[in-house]
C-alpha positions in Angstrom: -14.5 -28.6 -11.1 -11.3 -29.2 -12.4 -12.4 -29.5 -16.2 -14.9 -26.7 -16.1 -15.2 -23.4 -18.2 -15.2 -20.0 -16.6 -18.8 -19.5 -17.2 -19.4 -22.7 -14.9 -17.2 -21.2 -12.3 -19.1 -17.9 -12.1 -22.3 -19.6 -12.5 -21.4 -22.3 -9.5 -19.9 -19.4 -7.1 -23.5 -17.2 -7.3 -24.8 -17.4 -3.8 -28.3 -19.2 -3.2 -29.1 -16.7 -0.8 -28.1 -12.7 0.4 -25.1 -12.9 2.0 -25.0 -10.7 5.7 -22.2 -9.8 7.9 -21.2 -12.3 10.2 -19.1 -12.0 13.6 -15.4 -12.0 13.4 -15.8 -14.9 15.7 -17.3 -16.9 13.2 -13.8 -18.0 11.5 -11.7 -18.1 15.0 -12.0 -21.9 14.5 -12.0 -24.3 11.5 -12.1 -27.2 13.1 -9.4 -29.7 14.5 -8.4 -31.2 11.6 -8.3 -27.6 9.3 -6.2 -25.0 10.2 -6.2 -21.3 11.4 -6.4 -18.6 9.0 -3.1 -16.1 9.5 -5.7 -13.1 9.2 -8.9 -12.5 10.8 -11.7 -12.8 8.2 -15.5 -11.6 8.3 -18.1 -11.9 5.1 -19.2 -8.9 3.3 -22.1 -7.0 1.8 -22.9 -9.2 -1.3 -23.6 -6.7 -4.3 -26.7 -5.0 -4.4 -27.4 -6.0 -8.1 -28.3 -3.1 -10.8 -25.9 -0.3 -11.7 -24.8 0.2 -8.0 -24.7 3.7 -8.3 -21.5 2.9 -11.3 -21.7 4.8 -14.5 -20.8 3.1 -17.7 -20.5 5.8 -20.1 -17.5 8.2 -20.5 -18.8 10.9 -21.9 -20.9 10.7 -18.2 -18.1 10.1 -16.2 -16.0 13.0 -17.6 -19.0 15.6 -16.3 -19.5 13.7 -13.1 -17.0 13.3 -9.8 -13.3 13.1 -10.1 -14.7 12.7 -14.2 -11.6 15.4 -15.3 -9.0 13.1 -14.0 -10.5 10.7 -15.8 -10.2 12.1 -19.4 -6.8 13.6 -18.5 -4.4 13.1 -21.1 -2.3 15.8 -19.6 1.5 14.5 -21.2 3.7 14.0 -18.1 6.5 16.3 -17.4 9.6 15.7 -14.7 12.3 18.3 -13.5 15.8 17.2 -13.0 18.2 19.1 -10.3 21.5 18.7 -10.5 23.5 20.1 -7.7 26.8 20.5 -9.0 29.0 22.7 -6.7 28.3 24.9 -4.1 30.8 27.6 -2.5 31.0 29.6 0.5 28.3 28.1 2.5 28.6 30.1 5.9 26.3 31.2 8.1 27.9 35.0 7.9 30.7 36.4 5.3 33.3 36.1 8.3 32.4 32.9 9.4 34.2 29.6 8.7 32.9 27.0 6.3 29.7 24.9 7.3 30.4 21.2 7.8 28.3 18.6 6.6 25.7 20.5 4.7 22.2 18.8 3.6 20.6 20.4 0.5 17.1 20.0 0.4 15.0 20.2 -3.1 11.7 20.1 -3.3 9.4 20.1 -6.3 5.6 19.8 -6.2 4.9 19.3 -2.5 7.7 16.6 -2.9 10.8 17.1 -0.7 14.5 15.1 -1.7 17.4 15.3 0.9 20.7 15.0 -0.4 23.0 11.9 0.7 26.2 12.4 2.7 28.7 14.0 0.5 32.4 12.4 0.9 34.4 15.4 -0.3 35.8 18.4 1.0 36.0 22.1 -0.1 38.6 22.5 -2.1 41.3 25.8 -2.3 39.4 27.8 -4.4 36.3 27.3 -1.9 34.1 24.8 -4.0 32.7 21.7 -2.7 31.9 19.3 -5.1 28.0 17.8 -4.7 27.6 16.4 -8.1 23.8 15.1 -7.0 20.9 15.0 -8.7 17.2 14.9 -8.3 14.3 14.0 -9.8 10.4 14.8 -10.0 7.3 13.9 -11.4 5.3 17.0 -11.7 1.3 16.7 -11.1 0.5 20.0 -10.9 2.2 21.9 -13.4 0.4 25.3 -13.3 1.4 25.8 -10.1 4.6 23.7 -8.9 7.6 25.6 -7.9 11.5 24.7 -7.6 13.0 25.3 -4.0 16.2 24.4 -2.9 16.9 24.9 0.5 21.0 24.1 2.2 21.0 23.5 6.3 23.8 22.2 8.1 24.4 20.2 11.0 24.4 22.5 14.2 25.1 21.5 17.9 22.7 18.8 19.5 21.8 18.0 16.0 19.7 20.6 15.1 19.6 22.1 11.6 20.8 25.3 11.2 20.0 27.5 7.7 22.4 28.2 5.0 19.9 29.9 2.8 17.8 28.8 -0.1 16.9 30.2 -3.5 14.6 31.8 -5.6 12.0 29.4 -6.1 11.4 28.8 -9.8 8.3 27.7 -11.4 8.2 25.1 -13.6 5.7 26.4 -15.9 8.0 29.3 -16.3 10.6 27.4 -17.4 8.8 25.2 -19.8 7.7 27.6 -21.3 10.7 29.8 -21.7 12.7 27.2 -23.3 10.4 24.9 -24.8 9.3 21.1 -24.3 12.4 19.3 -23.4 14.9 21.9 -23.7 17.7 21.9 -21.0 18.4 25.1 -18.9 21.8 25.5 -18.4 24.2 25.3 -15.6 24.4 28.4 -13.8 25.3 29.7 -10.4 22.1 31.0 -7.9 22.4 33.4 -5.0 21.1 31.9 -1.7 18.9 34.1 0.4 18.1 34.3 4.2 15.1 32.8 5.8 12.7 36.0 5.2 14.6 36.1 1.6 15.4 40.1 2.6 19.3 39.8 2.5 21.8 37.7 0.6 23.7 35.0 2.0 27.5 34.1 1.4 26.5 30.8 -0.3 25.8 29.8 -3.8 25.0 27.4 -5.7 25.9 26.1 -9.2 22.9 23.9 -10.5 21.9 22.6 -13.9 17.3 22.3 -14.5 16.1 20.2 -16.7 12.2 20.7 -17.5 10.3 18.2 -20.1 7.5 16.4 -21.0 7.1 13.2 -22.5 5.7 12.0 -25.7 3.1 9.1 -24.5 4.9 6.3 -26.3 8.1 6.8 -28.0 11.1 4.7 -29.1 13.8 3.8 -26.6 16.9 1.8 -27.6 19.3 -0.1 -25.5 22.8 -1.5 -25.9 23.7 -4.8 -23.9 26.7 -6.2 -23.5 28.5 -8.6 -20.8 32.1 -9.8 -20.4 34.3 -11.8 -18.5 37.4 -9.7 -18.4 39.5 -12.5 -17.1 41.0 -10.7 -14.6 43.5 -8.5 -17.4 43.4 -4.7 -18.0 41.2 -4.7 -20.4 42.8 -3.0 -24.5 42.7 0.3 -24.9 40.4 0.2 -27.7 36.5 -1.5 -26.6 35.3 -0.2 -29.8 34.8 -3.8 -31.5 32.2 -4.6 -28.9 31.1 -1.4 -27.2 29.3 1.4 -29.6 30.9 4.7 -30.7 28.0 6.7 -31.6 25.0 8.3 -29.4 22.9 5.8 -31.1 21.3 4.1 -28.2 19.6 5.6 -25.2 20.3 3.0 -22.8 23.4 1.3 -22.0 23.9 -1.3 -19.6 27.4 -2.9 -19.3 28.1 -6.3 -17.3 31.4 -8.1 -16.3 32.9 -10.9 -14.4 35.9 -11.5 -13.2 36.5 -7.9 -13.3 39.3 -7.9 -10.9 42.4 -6.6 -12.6 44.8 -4.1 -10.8 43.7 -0.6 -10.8 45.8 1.7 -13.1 47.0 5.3 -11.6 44.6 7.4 -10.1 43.1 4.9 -8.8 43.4 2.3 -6.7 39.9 0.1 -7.1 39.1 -1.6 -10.0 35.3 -1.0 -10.1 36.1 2.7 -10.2 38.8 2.0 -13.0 36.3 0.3 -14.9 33.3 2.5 -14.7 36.1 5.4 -15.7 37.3 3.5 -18.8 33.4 3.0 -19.6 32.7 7.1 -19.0 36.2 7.4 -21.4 35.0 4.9 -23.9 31.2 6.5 -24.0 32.2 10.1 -24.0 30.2 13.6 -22.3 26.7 12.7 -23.9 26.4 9.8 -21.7 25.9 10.2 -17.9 25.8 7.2 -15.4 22.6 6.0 -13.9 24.4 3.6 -11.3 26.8 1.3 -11.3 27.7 -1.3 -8.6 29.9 -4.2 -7.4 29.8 -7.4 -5.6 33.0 -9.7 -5.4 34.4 -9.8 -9.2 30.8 -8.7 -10.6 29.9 -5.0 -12.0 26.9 -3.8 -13.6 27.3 -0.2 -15.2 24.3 1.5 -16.7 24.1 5.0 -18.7 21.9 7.4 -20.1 22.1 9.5 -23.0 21.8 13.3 -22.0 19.0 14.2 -23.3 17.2 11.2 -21.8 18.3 12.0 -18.2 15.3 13.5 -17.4 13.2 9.9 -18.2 15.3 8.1 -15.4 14.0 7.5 -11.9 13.5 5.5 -9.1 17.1 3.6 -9.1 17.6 1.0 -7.1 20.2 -1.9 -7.3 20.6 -5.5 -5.5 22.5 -8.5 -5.3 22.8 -12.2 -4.3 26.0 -15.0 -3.9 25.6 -18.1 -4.8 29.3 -19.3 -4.3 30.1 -21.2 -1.7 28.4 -21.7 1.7 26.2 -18.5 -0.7 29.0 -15.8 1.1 31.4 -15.8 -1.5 30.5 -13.8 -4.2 32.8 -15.1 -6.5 29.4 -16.6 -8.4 26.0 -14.9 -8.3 24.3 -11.9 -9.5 23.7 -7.9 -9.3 20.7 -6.3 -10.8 20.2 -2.6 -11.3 16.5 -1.4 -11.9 14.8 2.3 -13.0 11.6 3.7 -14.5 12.7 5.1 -17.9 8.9 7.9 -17.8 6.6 5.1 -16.9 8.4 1.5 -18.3 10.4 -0.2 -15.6 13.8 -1.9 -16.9 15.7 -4.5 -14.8 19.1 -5.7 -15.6 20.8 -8.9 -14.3 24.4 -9.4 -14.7 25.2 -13.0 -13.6 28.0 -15.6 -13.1 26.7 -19.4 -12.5 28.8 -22.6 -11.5 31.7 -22.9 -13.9 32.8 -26.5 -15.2 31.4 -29.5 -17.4 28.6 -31.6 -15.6 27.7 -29.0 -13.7 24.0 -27.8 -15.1 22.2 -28.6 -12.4 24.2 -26.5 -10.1 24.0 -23.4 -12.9 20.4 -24.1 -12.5 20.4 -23.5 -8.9 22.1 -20.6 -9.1 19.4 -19.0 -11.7 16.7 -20.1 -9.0 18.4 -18.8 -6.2 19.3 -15.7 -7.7 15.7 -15.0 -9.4 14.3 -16.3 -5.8 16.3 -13.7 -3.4 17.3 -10.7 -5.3 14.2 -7.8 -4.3 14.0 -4.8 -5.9 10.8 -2.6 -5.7 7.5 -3.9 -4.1 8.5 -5.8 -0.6 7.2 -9.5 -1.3 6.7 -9.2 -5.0 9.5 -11.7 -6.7 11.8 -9.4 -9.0 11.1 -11.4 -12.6 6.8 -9.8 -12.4 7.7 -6.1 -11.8 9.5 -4.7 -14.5 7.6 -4.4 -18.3 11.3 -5.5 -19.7 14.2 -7.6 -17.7 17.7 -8.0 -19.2 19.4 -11.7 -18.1 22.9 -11.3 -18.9 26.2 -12.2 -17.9 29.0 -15.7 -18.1 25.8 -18.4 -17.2 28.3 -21.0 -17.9 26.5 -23.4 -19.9 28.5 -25.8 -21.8 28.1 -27.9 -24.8 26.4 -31.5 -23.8 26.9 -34.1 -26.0 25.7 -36.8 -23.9 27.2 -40.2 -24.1 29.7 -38.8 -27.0 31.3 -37.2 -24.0 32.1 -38.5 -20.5 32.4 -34.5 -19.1 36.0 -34.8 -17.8 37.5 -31.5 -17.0 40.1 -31.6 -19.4 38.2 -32.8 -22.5 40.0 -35.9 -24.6 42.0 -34.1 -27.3 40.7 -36.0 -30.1 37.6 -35.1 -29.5 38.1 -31.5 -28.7 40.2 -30.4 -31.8 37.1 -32.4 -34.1 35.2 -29.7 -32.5 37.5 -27.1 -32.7 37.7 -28.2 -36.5 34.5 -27.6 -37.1 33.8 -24.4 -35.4 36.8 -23.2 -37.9 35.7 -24.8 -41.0 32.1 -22.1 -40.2 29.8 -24.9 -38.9 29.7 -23.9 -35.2 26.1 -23.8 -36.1 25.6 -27.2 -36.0 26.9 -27.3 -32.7 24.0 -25.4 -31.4 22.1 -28.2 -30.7 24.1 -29.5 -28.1 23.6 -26.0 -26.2 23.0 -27.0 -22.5 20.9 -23.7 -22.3 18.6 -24.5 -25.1 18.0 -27.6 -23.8 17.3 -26.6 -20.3 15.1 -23.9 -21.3 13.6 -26.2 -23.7 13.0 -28.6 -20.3 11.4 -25.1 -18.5 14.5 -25.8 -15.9 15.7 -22.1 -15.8 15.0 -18.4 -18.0 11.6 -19.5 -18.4 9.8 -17.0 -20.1 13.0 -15.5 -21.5 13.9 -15.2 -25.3 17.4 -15.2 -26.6 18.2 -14.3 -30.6 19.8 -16.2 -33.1 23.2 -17.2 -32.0 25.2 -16.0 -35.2 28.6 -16.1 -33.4 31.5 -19.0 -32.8 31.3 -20.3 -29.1 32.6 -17.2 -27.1 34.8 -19.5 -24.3 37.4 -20.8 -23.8 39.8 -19.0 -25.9 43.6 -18.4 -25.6 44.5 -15.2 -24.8 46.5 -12.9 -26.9 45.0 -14.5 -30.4 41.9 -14.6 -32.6 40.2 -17.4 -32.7 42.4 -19.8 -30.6 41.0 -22.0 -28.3 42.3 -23.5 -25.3 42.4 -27.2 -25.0 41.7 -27.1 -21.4 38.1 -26.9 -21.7 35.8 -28.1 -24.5 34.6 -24.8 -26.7 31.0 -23.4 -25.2 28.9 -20.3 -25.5 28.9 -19.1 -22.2 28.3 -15.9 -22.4 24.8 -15.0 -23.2 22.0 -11.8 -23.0 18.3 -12.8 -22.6 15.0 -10.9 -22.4 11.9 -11.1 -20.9 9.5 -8.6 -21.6 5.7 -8.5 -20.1 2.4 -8.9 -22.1 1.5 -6.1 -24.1 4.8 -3.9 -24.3 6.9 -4.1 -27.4 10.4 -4.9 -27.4 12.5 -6.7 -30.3 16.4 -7.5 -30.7 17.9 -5.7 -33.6 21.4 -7.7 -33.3 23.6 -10.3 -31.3 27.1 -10.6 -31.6 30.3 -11.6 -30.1 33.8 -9.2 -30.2 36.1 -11.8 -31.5 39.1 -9.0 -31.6 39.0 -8.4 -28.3 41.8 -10.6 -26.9 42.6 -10.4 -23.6 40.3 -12.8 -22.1 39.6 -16.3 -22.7 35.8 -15.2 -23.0 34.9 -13.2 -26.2 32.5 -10.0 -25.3 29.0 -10.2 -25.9 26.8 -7.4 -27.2 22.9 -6.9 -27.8 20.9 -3.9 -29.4 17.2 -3.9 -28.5 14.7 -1.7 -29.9 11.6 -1.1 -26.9 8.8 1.2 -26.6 8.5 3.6 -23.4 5.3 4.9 -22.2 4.6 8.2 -20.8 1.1 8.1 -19.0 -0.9 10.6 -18.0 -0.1 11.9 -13.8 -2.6 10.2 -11.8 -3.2 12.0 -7.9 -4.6 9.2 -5.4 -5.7 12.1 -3.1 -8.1 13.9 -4.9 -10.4 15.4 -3.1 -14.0 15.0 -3.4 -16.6 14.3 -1.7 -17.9 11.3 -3.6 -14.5 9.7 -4.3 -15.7 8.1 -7.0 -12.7 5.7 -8.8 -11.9 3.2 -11.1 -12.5 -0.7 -9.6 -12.1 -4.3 -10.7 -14.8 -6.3 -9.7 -14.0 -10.3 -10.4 -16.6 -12.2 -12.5 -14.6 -15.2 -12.0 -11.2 -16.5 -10.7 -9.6 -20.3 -10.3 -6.0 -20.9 -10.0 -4.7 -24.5 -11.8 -1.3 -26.9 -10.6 -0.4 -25.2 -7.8 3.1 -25.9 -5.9 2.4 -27.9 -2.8 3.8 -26.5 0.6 2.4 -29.0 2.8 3.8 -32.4 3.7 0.3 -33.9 2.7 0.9 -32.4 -0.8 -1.1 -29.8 -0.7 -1.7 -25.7 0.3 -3.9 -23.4 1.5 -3.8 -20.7 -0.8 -4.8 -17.2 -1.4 -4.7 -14.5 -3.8 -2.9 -11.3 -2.6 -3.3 -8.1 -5.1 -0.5 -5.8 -4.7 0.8 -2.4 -6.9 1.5 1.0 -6.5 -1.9 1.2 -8.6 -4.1 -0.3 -5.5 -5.0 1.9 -3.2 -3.9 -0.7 -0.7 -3.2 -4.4 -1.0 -6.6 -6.6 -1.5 -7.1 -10.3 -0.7 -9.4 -13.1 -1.1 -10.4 -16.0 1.1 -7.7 -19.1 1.8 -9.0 -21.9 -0.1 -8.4 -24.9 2.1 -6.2 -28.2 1.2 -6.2 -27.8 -2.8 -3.8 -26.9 -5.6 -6.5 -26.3 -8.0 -8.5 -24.0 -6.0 -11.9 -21.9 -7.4 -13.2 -18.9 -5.8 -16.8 -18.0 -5.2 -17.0 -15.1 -6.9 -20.1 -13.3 -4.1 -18.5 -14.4 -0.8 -14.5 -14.8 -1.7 -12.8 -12.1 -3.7 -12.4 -8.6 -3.2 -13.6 -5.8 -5.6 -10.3 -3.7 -5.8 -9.9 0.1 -5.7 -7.4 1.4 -7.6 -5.6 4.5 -7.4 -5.0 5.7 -11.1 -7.7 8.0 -12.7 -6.9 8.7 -16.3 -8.5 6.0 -18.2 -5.4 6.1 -20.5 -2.7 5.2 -17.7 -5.0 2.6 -16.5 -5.1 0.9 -20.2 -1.0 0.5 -20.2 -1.2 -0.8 -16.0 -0.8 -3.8 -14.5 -1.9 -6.0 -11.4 0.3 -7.4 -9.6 -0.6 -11.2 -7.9 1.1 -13.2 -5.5 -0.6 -16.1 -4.7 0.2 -17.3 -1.0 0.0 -20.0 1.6 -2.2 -19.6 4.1 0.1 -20.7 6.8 3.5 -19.2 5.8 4.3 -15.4 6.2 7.5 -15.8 4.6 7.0 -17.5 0.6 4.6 -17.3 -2.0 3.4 -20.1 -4.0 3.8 -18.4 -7.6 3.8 -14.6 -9.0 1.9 -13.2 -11.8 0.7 -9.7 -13.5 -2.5 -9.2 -14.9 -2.7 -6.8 -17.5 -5.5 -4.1 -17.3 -5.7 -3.4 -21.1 -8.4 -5.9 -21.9 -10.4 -4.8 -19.1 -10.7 -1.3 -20.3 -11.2 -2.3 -23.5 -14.2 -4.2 -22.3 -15.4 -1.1 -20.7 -15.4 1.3 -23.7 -17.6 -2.0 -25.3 -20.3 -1.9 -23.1 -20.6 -2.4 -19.1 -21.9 -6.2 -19.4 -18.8 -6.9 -21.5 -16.4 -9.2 -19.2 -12.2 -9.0 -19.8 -11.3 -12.5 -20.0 -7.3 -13.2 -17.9 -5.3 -16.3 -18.1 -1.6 -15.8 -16.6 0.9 -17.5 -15.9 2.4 -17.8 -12.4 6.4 -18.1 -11.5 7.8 -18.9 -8.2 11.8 -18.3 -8.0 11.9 -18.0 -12.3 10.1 -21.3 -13.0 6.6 -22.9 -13.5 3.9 -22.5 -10.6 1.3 -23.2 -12.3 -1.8 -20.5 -14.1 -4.7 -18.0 -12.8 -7.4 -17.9 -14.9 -10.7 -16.1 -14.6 -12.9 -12.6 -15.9 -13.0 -9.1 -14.7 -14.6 -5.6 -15.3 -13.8 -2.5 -14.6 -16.5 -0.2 -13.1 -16.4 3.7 -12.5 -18.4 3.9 -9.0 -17.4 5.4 -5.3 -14.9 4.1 -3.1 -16.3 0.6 -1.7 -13.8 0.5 1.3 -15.6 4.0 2.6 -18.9 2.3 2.3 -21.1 1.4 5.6 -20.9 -2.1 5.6 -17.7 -3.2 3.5 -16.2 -5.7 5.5 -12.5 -5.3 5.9 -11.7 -8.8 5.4 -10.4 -8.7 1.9 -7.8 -5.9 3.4 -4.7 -7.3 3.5 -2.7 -5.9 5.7 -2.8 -2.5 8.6 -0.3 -0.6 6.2 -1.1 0.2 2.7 0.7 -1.9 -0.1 1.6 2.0 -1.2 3.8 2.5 1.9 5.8 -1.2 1.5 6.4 0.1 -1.8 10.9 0.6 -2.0 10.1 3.8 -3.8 13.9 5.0 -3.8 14.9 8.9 -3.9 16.2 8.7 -7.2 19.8 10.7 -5.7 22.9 9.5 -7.9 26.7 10.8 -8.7 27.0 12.8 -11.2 30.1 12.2 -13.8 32.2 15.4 -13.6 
C-alpha cells in the first residue's frame, strides 16, 4: 500500500459486507503478541448509502433546520469594559470602606470576575481597578451590559455593593456608530431591587464595534539583547514613533539592568520606558518575565476592542532546565478571529555549540502550551513570531577550529570585510541557514533578506566596533510562520546600528497580515432536528511516522481536536506501522462540528494530533487541516471530494505527512443517532471544556 494513490486507498477500505455493531467485548483482547488499546472501542453503523437524509444545496439549507445560521453573515461585534476606578464602595453612606471587592461583568449570558486587585483606596477615596473585559456578542438585539461589585463578607459569603444600569449593546451601537468609543464616565450603583442608590460608583470606559470580515493588521517586531545596561534615552532608531502599526510586540534578553527611581524591578522599568517611548495611543496587552527574558506586547487604541483571550507561557532551557538564564516566553491572543503567537527566545551562547541551540528550539517548541491542552503550540495560531538572541554563529568549517576567542588574524579579515560592505557574502556561512536548510530547527519558518551587518558582538559605546572576543555573527533574528491560507508578508528587516549600549545591535521587523472577522457561530442552537455541518473522510493514510517503540515502530491514531468540534473525534489505532492507512467504513469518524455559518467554516481549521496507542502522555506529530477546500467542494457539487495533504510536526521538526479526501455534508447530528457507536469519541469530557479559553482580564496603563 505504500505506493498507492488515494483513490486505491478509498477503493481498498470499502467493506465487502454491512458492517453491524459488535460487543464491546470484542476488542478487550488482541492477542498475546498485540497490545491493548488505551480506550474501549466498538464498530459502528456503516453509512446507509444515498443522501442520508443530507442536503446539498444552499439555497435548501438556508429554508430548512438551523438553515439561518447557516447563511449568517451577521459581522461580529465585541464590547470592551474597562473598570477604571471605583470610589466609596460601602454597604451604607456611614459605613467603612469594603475590603476586597470582586466586580462582576457580564455581557450576553457571559459572566467575567475581576482578578485580585493589589491596591488600596487612596485619600481622596478612589481605588484604582484599571481591569478590563472583553466579549464576543452573539446576540446583539438583545444583549445587555451589567456590572455587578460584591465583597467578601464573614464565612466567605458575598455580600452586595450594588450594580448598574444595565446597558444594551444595541443601544450603544447605534448611538455612536460602528466602532466608535463611548467615553469614560462615572455610573451610579444601585441596590439589589435597583429602588435606592448606593454610595458606590464606578468610573468605566465601553467600547462597542464590529468588525469588517477581513481587514489589514500590521505589526512591529523587534528583539534585543540589552546587555544588562540602562538602555539610551532615545529607542527611536529601532523602535517606531508613529501609530503606524497595530501590533507591537517587544522582546529582550539580558534585560537585567538596575531599576531607575520609582521603581525598583527592572521588568516594570522596562515595560514603563516602552509605555514612555510608545505614547497614550498604545495600551498593553501583556507583558511578562522569566529570569533576564521579557516579552511586551501593545495595541493601538482603537484596536483594543480586537484583542482577546491572552494567555502567556514559558520554558528554561539553562542548566539542569531551572535556570532561566536561556529559554523562551511566548504571549498569545485572538486579534477578532486570527490567533498570533509570539516567541521571545535566548539559546546556548558560544562557537560549536549548534546542536545545543538546537535543543533548546526543540525543547522550547516541545513544552511551551498555550491554548488547546495536548495540541503542540507551533499548529494553533494562523501566524507565530520566533524572535529573540538564537545565538547562531558564523560556521566556517575547517577554515575555523571554533575556539572561544577567535585567532585575530582571522577575525579582523572578517571584520574587514563586513566594513569594506560585503557582510553579504558572509551569509553563507550562517549556522541558521544551514540548519534550517538541514530541517534541524524553525522548520516551516521564513526569515527576510538579511540587509544588515552581523548584529553581535559589538563594543559598547561605538558604531560599528566589534569586539575581538568573539567572531562577528547575526544572532539576533525574527522569524514567521504563518498557516496555509492566511496572508502575511514582511515589509522590512533591519538592525539599529546607533543604538550603543549593548554588544548586540536591536533587531526590528514590520509585517503586513490580514485579520478575519467571521461570522458568531452558537453551538447550542436549539432545534429539534440539530442539523450541522460534518466532515465525512473519503480517505485518510498517514506516511514516515516517528517510531515510539523499541521494535521501530507505533501504534498510531488520529485524534481531531478544536474549539470547532463539538467534542474531540478519533479513529481506530492502526497496529505496528509508521505508514498506516485507514479503512475508510469501519475506522474513521464522521466529525460534527460546532460552527454554522458557512462563511466561518471556509476560514476554520482542524486540528490533528496523531498519537500512540500506548502513551497518554506524547503525540507522534501535529498538523491542521484547513476547511477551505472542503467547502469549496461543497458549493461544486455534493460528489465533489476536498483533497488534504499536511504536514505533521512533533516538537518544531519533521514527523512525517497525512494525506487523504473529505466532504463536507449538511445532515443531523450523527452522535444523537440510534446506533452511532461511541467508539470514535475520544474522551468523557468534550475537547471544548480542555480548551485554556483564558478570561481575557489585563492591567490597564494609567
Amino acid at each position: 500500500m505504500e505506493g498507492s494513490s488515494l483513490s486505491n486507498i478509498a477503493e481498498a477500505s470499502q467493506p465487502s459486507s454491512p458492517i453491524s455493531p459488535v460487543s464491546l467485548s470484542h476488542n478487550k483482547s488482541l492477542g498475546a503478541a498485540k497490545k491493548v488499546d488505551r480506550r474501549n472501542r466498538v464498530h459502528r453503523l456503516s453509512h446507509s448509502g444515498g443522501s442520508n437524509g443530507r442536503t446539498f444545496d444552499l439555497d435548501d439549507i438556508a429554508s430548512g433546520s438551523n438553515g439561518s445560521h447557516v447563511t449568517s453573515t451577521e459581522r461580529a461585534c465585541r464590547v470592551a469594559v474597562t473598570i477604571l476606578e471605583a470610589k466609596d464602595l460601602k454597604r451604607n453612606e456611614n459605613g467603612p470602606d469594603a475590603r476586597d471587592p470582586i466586580f462582576k461583568v457580564k455581557v450576553d449570558q457571559v459572566l467575567r470576575k475581576s482578578t485580585d486587585i493589589k491596591t488600596s483606596v487612596n485619600q481622596a477615596g478612589v481605588l484604582k481597578v484599571n481591569q478590563s473585559f472583553i466579549f464576543d456578542v452573539r446576540d446583539l438585539k438583545n444583549a445587555q451590559i451589567s456590572v455587578h461589585v460584591v465583597a467578601r463578607g464573614v464565612l466567605g459569603i458575598e455580600e452586595a455593593l450594588g450594580h448598574i444600569t444595565s446597558l444594551s449593546v444595541l443601544d450603544l451601537l447605534e448611538e455612536h456608530g460602528d466602532q466608535k468609543d463611548v467615553e469614560a464616565k462615572w455610573y451610579d450603583l444601585l441596590s439589589k431591587s435597583g429602588s435606592r442608590i448606593m454610595p458606590g460608583k464606578l468610573f468605566m470606559q465601553i467600547i462597542v464595534g464590529k468588525a469588517e470580515p477581513e481587514q489589514p493588521l500590521s505589526a512591529f517586531v523587534g528583539t534585543w539583547n540589552v546587555g544588562n545596561a540602562r538602555p539610551p534615552p532615545d529607542l527611536s532608531p529601532w523602535l517606531p514613533v508613529d501609530d503606524t502599526y497595530e501590533i507591537i510586540a517587544i522582546g529582550t534578553q539580558e534585560c537585567d539592568y538596575q531599576a531607575r527611581p520609582p521603581f525598583t524591578d527592572c521588568a516594570k522599568d522596562w515595560t514603563h520606558t516602552l509605555k514612555t517611548h510608545f505614547g497614550q495611543r498604545y495600551k498593553l496587552v501583556h507583558a511578562t518575565s522569566r529570569g533576564q527574558m521579557r516579552l511586551v506586547i501593545f495595541v493601538r487604541d482603537d484596536a483594543e476592542k480586537a484583542i482577546s483571550e491572552v494567555e502567556s507561557d514559558s520554558e528554561a532551557t539553562g542548566v539542569g532546565n531551572v535556570l532561566a538564564n536561556k529559554g523562551g516566553i511566548c504571549i498569545a491572543f485572538k486579534f477578532w478571529d486570527t490567533g498570533l503567537c509570539f516567541v521571545n527566545c535566548h539559546f546556548a551562547a558560544h562557537a560549536g555549540q549548534c546542536e545545543a541551540r538546537n535543543s533548546d528550539y526543540r525543547q522550547i517548541a516541545g513544552q511551551m502550551h498555550l491554548g488547546i491542552e495536548g495540541m503542540d503550540m507551533l499548529n494553533q495560531f494562523h501566524h507565530v513570531f520566533w524572535l529573540g538572541d538564537l545565538n547562531y554563529r558564523l560556521d566556517f568549517g575547517a577554515l575555523d577550529e571554533k575556539p572561544l576567542i577567535p585567532d585575530r588574524a582571522f577575525w579582523a579579515t572578517i571584520v574587514k570585510q563586513i566594513h569594506a560592505n560585503r557582510w553579504k557574502d558572509l551569509v553563507k556561512y550562517d549556522e541558521l541557514r544551514k540548519e534550517k536548510t538541514d530541517l534541524h530547527v524553525l522548520t516551516g519558518f521564513k526569515e527576510g533578506e538579511i540587509t544588515f551587518p552581523p548584529t553581535f558582538k559589538m563594543q559598547r559605546d561605538f558604531l560599528d566596533h566589534y569586539d575581538q572576543k568573539r567572531m562577528p555573527a547575526w544572532c539576533d533574528r525574527v522569524l514567521w510562520k504563518t498557516l496555509q491560507g492566511c496572508q502575511s508578508s514582511l515589509i522590512s528587516y533591519f538592525s539599529a546600528p546607533s543604538i550603543q549600549t549593548s554588544d548586540h545591535k536591536p533587531v526590528g521587523a514590520t509585517f503586513k497580515l490580514i485579520s478575519y472577522a467571521l461570522p458568531s457561530s452558537n453551538s447550542e442552537v436549539p432545534d429539534e432536528d440539530d442539523k450541522r455541518w460534518h466532515i465525512r473522510f473519503t480517505a485518510l493514510r498517514a506516511k514516515k511516522l516517528r517510531a515510539s517503540d523499541i521494535n521501530g515502530f507505533s501504534d498510531p491514531l488520529v485524534s481531531f481536536v478544536g474549539p470547532n468540534l463539538l467534542q474531540e473525534f478519533c479513529s481506530k489505532v492502526k497496529h505496528q506501522t509508521l505508514n498506516p492507512v485507514w479503512n475508510t467504513y469501519q475506522e474513521l469518524p464522521t466529525l460534527v462540528l460546532s460552527s454554522f455559518p458557512l462563511q466561518r467554516v471556509d476560514k476554520e481549521y482542524l486540528l490533528v494530533r496523531v498519537l500512540d496507542n500506548d502513551s497518554d502522555e506524547d503525540a507522534l506529530g501535529y498538523g491542521v487541516i484547513p476547511l477551505g477546500h472542503a467547502v469549496a467542494s461543497f458549493r461544486k457539487g455534493s460528489t465533489e471530494v476536498a483533497h488534504f495533504k499536511v504536514k505533521l510536526s512533533y516538537h518544531g521538526l519533521p514527523a512525517g505527512t497525512l494525506e487523504g479526501g473529505m466532504k463536507l455534508t449538511w445532515e443531523r447530528n450523527v452522535i444523537k443517532r440510534r446506533g452511532y457507536a461511541t467508539e470514535f469519541v475520544g474522551r468523557t469530557t468534550g475537547i471544548r471544556d480542555s480548551l485554556k479559553k483564558k478570561m481575557f482580564i489585563r492591567s490597564s496603563p494609567k
